[in-house]
N, C-alpha and C positions, 0 to 999 in steps of 0.2 A: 413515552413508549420507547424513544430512542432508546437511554438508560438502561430502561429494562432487558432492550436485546443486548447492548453489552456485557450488563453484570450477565447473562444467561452465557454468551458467546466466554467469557471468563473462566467461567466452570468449568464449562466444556472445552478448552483447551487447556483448564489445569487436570482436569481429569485425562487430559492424554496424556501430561507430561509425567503423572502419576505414572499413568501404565506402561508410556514409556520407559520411563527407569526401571520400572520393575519385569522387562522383557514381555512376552507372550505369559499369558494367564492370569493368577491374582495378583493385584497388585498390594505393594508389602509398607509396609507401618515405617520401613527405613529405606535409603538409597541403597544399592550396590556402591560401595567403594571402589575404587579402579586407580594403578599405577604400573609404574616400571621400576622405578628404583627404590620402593621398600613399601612394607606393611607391614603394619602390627596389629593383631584382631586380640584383645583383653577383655577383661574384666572392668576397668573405671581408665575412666578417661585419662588419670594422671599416667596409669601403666603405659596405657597408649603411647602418649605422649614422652613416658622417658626413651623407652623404644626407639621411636620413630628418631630422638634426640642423636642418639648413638650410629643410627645406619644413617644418618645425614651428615653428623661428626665422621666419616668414613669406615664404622664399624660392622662388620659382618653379624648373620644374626643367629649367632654365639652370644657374639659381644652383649648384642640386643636383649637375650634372652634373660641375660644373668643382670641385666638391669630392668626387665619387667618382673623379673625376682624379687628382688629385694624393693622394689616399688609396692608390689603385692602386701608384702612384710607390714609394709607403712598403711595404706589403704583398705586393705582388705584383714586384719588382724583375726576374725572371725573365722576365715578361710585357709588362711597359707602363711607362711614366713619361714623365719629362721628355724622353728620348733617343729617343726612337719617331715612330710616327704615329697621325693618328686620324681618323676618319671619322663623321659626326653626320648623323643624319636629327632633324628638330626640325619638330614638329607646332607649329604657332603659334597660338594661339585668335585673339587680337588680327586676326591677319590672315587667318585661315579657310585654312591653306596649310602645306604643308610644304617645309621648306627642307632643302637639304646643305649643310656645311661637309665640303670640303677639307681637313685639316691634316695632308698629307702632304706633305713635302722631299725636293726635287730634289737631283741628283747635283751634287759641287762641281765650281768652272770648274776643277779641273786633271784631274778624272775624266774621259777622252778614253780614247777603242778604243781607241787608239793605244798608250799608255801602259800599258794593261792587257793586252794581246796583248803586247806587248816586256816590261813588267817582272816579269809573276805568270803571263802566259798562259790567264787564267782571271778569272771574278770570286771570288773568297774566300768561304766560309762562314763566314766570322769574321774578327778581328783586323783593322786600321786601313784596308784598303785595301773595309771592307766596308760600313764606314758609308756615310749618306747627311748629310742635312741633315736636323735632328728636325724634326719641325713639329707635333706635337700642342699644344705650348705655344702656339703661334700662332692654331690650329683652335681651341681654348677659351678664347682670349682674346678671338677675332674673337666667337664670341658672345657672351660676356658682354658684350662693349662693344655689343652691336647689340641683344639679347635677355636679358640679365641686370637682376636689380636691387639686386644686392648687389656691398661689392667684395670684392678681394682679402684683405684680413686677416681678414676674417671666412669666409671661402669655404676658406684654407687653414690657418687656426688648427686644426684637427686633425690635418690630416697632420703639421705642424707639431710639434705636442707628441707622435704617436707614435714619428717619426722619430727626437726626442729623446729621450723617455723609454722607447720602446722599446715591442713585440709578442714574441708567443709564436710562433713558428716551429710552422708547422702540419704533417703530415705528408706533404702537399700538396709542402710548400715544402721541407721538408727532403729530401726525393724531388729537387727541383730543382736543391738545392745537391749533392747527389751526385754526380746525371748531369755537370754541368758544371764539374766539380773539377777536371779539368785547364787545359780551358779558361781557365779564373777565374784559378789560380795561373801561367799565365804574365805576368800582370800584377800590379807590387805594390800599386799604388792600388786595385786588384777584390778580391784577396787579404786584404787588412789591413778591408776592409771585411765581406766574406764568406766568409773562410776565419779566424776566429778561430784562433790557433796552430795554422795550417797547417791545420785540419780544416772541413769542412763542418758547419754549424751542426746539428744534430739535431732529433726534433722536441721542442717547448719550450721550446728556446734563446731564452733573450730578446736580441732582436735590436736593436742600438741604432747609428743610421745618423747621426752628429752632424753629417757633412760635407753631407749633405745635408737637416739642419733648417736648417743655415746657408742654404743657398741657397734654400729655400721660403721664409727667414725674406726673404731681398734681393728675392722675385717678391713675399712680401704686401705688401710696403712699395713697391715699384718696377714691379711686375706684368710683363706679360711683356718689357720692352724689359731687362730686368734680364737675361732670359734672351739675348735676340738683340744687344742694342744695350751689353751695361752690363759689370760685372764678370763674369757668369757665361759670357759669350762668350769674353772675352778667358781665362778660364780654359781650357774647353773647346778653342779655336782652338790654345791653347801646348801643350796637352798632346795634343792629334792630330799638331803638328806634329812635335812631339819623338817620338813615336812612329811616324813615317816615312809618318802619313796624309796626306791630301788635305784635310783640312777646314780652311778656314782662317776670320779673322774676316768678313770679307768677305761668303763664303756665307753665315753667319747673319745677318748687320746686313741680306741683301736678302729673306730672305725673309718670305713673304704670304704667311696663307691666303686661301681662295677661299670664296665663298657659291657656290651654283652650283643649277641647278636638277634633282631629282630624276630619273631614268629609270624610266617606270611602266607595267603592260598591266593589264588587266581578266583576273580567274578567279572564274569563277561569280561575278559580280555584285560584286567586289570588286576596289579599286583597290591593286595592291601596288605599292611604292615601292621602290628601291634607290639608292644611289651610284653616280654617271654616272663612266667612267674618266675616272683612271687605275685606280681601284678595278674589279677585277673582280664585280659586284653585276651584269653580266648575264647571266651565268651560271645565273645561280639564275631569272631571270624567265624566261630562253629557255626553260630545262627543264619550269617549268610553264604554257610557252602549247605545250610541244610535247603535256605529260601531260594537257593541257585537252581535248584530241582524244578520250580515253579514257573509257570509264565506269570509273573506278578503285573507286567504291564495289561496283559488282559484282563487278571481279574479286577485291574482299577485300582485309583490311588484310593484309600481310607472308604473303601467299598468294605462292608460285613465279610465277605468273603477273603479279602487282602490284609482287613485287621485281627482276624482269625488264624489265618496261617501266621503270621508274623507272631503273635502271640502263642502258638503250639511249637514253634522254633526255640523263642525264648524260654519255655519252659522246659525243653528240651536242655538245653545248650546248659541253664544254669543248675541244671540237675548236677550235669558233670563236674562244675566246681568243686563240690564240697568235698567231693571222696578223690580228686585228683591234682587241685589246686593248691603249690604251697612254697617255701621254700624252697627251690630246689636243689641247697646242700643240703636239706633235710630228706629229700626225696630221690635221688639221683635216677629212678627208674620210674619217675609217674610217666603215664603213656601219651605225652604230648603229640607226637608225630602222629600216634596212631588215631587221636582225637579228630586231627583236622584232616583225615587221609579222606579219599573219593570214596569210599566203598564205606567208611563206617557212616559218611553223613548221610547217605542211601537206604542205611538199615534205621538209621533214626526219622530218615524223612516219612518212612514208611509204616511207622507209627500215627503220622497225622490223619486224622479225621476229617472229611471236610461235612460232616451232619453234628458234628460233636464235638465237645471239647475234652479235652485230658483233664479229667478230676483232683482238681487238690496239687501236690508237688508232683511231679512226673519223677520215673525212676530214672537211676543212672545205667549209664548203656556200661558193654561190657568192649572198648576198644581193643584191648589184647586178642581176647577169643573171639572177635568179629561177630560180635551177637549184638541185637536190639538192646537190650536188655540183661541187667548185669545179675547173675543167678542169686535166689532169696529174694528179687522185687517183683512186682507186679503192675501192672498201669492198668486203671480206672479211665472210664468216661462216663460223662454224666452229661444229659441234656435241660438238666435242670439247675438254674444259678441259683448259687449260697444270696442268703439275704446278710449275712454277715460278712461284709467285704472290710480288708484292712484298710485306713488312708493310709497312701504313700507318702504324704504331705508330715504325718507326722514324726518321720525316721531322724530328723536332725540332721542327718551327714550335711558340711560344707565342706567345699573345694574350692579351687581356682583352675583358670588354665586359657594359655594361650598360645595361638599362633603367629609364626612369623617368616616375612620371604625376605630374600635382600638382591640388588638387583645384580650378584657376582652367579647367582645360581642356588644360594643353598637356603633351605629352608627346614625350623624347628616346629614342632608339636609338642607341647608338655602340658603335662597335669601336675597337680601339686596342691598338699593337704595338709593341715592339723586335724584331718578327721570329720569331728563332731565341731558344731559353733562354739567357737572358742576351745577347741580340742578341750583338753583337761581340766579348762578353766584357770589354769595354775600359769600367773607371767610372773617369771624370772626376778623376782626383788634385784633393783640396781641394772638389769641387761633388758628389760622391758620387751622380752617377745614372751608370746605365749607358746605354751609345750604340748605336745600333742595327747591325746587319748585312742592311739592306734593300737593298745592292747588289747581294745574291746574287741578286734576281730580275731580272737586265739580261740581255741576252748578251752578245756580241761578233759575234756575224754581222753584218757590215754589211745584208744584207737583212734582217735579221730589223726587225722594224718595235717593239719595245723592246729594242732594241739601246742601249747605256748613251753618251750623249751629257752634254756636263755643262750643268745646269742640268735636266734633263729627270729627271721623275718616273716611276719602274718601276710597272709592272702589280700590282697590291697584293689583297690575297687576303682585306683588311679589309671587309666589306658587312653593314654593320647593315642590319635589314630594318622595312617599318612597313606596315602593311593600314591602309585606309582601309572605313566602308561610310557609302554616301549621304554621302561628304566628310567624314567625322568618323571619329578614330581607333578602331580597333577591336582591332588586334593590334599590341605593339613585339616584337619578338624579334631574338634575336642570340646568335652562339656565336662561342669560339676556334675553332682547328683548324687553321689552314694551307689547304690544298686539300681539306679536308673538308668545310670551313666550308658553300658552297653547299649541301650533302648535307644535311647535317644541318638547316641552316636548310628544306630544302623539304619533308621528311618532319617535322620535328615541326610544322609549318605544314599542308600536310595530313591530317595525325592529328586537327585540330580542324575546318579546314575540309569536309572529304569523310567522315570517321568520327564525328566528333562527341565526339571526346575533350575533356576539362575542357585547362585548362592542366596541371598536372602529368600530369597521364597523356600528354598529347601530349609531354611534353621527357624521358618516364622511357621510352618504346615503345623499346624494341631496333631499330635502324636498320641496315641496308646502305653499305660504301662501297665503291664502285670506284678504283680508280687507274689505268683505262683510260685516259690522257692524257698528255699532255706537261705534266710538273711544273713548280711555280711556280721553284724552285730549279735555279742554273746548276749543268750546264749544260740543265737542261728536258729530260731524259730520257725516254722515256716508260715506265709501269710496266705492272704485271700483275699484278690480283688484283681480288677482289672479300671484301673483311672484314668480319665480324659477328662475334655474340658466338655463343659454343657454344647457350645457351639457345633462338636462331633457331635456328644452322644444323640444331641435332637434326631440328627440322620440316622444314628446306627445300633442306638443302643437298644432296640426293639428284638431285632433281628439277631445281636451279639449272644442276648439273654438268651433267647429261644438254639442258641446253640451250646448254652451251659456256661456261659462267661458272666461272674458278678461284677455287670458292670457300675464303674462307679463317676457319676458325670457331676463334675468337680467347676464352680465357679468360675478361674481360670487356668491356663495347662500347668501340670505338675510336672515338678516341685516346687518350681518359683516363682507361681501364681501371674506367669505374663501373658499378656491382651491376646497372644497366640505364641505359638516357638516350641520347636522340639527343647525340652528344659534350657542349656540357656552355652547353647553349643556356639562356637567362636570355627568359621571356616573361610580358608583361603584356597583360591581354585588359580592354578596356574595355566592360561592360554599357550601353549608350548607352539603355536607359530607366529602369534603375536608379542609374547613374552610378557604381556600383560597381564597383573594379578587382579584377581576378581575378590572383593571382602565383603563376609557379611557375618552377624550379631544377630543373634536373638535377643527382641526388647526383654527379657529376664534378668534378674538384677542390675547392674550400670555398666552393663556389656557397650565395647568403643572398639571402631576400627576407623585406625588412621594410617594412608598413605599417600603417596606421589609418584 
């Protein structure tokens, strides 16, 4: 009997210790991380860890960043690398400010409508005619050289020696290499690298990428002109051409990233920041100056009535992308200001139903002329759900993206993509990174206003996010997902903001996605459905339906399928009287956060 009261007495003080770590309320699948002098919330654990290497080495996290970069490259090939884009929000102490980088590539000079209406008909989901021009390599070089203080050999001597000596294939990644097995072997250079004897790597395959330690080894020595200007182009350039692409040397030796300045509104007393397009990041601000409108703490966290409004927002907000979202030297006058002003997110609030839902894609508003509704559309409700709901699960987009504090004050958010799993499909014979398929978000409509011109950058679905309170960093966060991405970033951001969840409980909460909109992917179809995991729907999906919502209650949460987690969001919450960083991970793909 003793025994017995013990092992019982055991439980029951590991079950505090559980709820202790995970503050007041549910408690969560991982710890809360906690430090002072640095953090790094990634994707896989090596990212983590190169990270962390660098702000304990004395590097800022710049430094930091540009080495969970090119860590990415090596670990995550599926997601991000040298052949992508990237997107950086960067808190500055020095200069009390946050800044964007840019590093996202334009379409090359032979990529014309023209061209692609007469020779495919279509933009491709892949292979050579889908690339663009990478530019994440540029986007982290521009800071380092402006805000770094360390260089290149030291920054990527770890991807460096992983590349070469090789990682453990996680099951994550081996899930990766499956899905895209066909894909991959129509090329032998992708094949020979990621189809060992024909097969997809499994998981624990040590995975050893020699073609491309070589070419980390030409950027630590040469840095990025090695990439743009040097051997690794003229690589690149021969083997797009020879493959019947469009990329030539040219497009890379011109391009720039961009510093650029932030797009920002005010929510309860807090300054949120996003990526000005071509990056889609307002998307997600629209959506919470329209839910600002709301007492959302009343009507309850993932109550029918709070995942209804949240979902007439978002299809609200993504209405607006497509007719105002684009490059903006191709646009110089879309009505960004006017999108995010007080008074138009009023006219749009005022659209929501709370007995109904908005049928099918909602119209876009008209921010110039201060009307609801932009003249020629119309909005539908319907309290009756489609039984033809889209899975979100099946859209393909992969990403990357992480955060990071350092303990001088400054702290980075980025995102960063080859797109689709394995973008293009297409690695680099001899420089061994793979190339992106970021052309699939152009069209071809001549009015369509990212309509694919060469030189002009597509509507990107990359938006790291950053909270400001009283001008000082408060919140980094950021997720993969594709056209989730906003979703998930607004709800595990709310979960803290409005409910008072810790950091892991906010990125672990079971979330909602809709796919009421027109897709980021050609040809921007619009979908139908509303996904969560089984674990919500049991509660709500009764109720969702009976307000016209096709809900669709998904094994686990979407897109990447974890035990719970708003999709698979990485955030760091700065204590601005204690100074201590608070980290947490969505168990979703081999999401890591490490600090001290």
């Amino acid at each position: 009997m003793r025994s017995l009261f013990f092992i019982a007495m055991s439980i029951a003080w590991l079950g505090e210790e559980v709820w202790g770590q995970s503050g007041a309320g549910q408690p969560t699948w991982r710890p809360i991380v906690m430090g002072k002098n640095g953090m790094v919330a990634a994707e896989h654990p090596q990212q983590a860890l190169a990270g962390v290497r660098v702000l304990q080495n004395g590097g800022n996290a710049v430094d930091a960043a540009v080495a969970v970069f090119y860590m990415t490259a090596v670990t995550e090939p599926s997601e991000a690398g040298l052949g992508g884009d990237g997107f950086a929000l960067v808190y500055l102490k020095s200069l009390g400010k946050v800044i964007a980088v840019n590093g996202s590539g334009g379409a090359p000079k032979l990529a014309t409508r023209e061209f692609y209406q007469a020779k495919v008909g279509s933009v491709p989901a892949d292979g050579p005619y889908s690339t663009m021009v990478p530019g994440a390599v540029g986007g982290f070089d521009l800071l380092l050289k402006k805000y770094g203080t360390q260089n290149y050999k030291a920054l990527v001597a770890d991807a460096m020696a992983v590349a070469e000596g090789g990682y453990a294939v996680s099951a994550w990644g081996a899930g990766n290499f499956q899905r895209s097995r066909q894909m991959l072997a129509r090329y032998p250079s992708s094949s020979a690298v990621f189809l060992p004897g024909g097969q997809p790597p499994p998981i624990g395959y040590w995975l050893v990428q020699r073609d491309l330690a070589k070419t980390l080894s030409l950027i630590s020595t040469q840095g990025a002109d090695a990439f743009y200007r040097g051997p690794v182009a003229r690589m690149t350039a021969d083997y797009h051409e020879r493959n019947g692409g469009l990329l030539r040397y040219e497009d890379l030796a011109g391009f720039q990233a961009e510093e650029v300045a932030p797009i920002r509104i005010r929510y309860r007393g807090l300054e949120i920041l996003q990526s000005p397009p071509n990056s889609g990041g307002i998307v997600m601000l629209q959506a919470l100056k329209i839910l600002e409108g709301f007492d959302l703490k009343k009507l309850g966290h993932n109550t029918p009535a709070y995942l209804h409004v949240l979902t007439e927002a978002f299809k609200l907000a993504f209405a607006d992308r497509y007719p105002y979202v684009t490059d903006p030297r191709f646009a110089p006058n879309a009505p960004i200001a006017e999108l995010l002003s007080d008074s138009y997110a009023a006219s749009r609030r005022a659209l929501i139903k709370m007995d109904r839902a908005i049928a099918g894609v909602a119209p876009p508003g008209d921010p110039r002329g201060g009307k609801a509704i932009l003249a020629g559309h119309e909005i539908r409700y319907t309290s009756q759900a489609s039984a033809a709901a889209r899975d979100l699960r099946g859209d393909g987009e992969q990403t990357s993206s992480f955060a990071i504090a350092d303990r001088w004050g400054n702290v980075v958010s980025v995102t960063h993509s080859v797109n689709g799993g394995f973008g293009s499909g297409m690695v680099v014979d001899g420089a061994g990174f793979v190339l992106n398929n970021r052309g699939s978000y152009f069209g071809l409509d001549p009015a369509d206003i990212n309509v694919i011109a060469p030189g002009k950058r597509t509507r990107q679905g990359a938006i790291p996010a950053m909270a400001l309170k009283d001008g000082k960093p408060y919140l980094a966060w950021n997720t993969p997902g594709g056209d989730t991405i906003p979703q998930t970033l607004t709800q595990a951001f709310l979960n803290v903001v409005e409910f008072g969840m810790n950091v892991q409980q906010a990125v672990e909460a079971p979330c909602a996605m809709t796919s009421n909109f027109r897709v980021s992917m050609y040809p921007q179809a619009p979908g139908e459905g509303l996904a969560m995991p089984q674990l919500l729907a049991d509660k709500v999906a009764g109720a969702l339906r009976a307000l016209g919502h096709p809900v669709q209650a998904l094994p686990h949460q979407p897109p990447y399928g974890s035990p719970s987690g708003a999709g698979a969001v990485k955030m760091i919450l700065v204590d601005q009287a204690s100074g201590v960083f608070f980290g947490g991970a969505s168990p979703g793909k081999d999401n890591y956060v490490l600090g001290w």
